[in-house]
N, C-alpha and C positions, 0 to 999 in steps of 0.2 A: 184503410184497405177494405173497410165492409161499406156495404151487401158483398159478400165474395160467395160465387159458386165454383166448387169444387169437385172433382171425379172421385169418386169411392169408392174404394171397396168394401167387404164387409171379411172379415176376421175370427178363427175360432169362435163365434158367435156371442161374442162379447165387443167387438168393435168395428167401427167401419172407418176408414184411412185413406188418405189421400196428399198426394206431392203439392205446394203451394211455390208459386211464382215469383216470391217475396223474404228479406229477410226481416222477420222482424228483430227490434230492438229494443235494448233495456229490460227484460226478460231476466227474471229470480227465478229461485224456490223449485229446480229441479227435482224430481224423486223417479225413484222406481217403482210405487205403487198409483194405483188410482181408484178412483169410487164412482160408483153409478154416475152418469149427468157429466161426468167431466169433460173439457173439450180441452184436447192438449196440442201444445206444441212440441214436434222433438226435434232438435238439432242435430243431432244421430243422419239423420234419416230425412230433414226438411220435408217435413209432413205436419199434417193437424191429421188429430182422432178424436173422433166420439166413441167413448165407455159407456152401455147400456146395460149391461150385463156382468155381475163378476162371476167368475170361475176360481173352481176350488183353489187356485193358487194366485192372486190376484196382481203377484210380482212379476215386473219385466224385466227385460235384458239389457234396456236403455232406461237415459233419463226421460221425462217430459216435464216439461213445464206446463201446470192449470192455466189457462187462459180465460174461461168462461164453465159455464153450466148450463146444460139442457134446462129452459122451463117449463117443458110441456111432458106431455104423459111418454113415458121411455117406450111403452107397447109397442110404438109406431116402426120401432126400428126390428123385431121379429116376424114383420112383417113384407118388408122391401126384399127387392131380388138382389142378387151378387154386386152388381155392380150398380151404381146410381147416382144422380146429379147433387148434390146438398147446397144451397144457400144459409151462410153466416150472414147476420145482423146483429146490431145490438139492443141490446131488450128498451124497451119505452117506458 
């Protein structure tokens, strides 16, 4: 499914989110928390999120599953507007 571009939004300012077209599968390791660079899946919700930022309380209210990690400098995402396009790839 990648290069996949995606519609986002951005979130208490820790995350930007958006619905995907696709189920994936064979998918672990669900949790309730996440760390900077993360890009998740949630089944909840059939969305992916990028985590850039954590906040004093770093616990959600669903599961997600890590799928990948931001490789690039996290700043980039304090600076986008509300809503925005994101292209997924896999790193080389």
């Amino acid at each position: 499914n990648f290069p996949l571009t995606i519609s986002m939004v951005g979130y208490s300012g820790r995350e930007y989110y958006g619905d995907v077209d696709f189920y994936p599968q064979h998918l672990e390791g669900s949790q309730k928390t996440f760390e900077n660079d993360n890009i998740t899946y949630c089944e909840a919700h059939h969305n992916m999120a990028i985590f850039y930022a954590q906040t004093d309380n770093p616990n959600l209210s669903v599961d997600v599953i890590p799928i990948g990690k931001v490789t690039s400098n996290l700043s980039v995402f304090d600076d986008l507007s509300g809503s925005v396009q994101i292209t997924f790839a896999l790193a080389e």
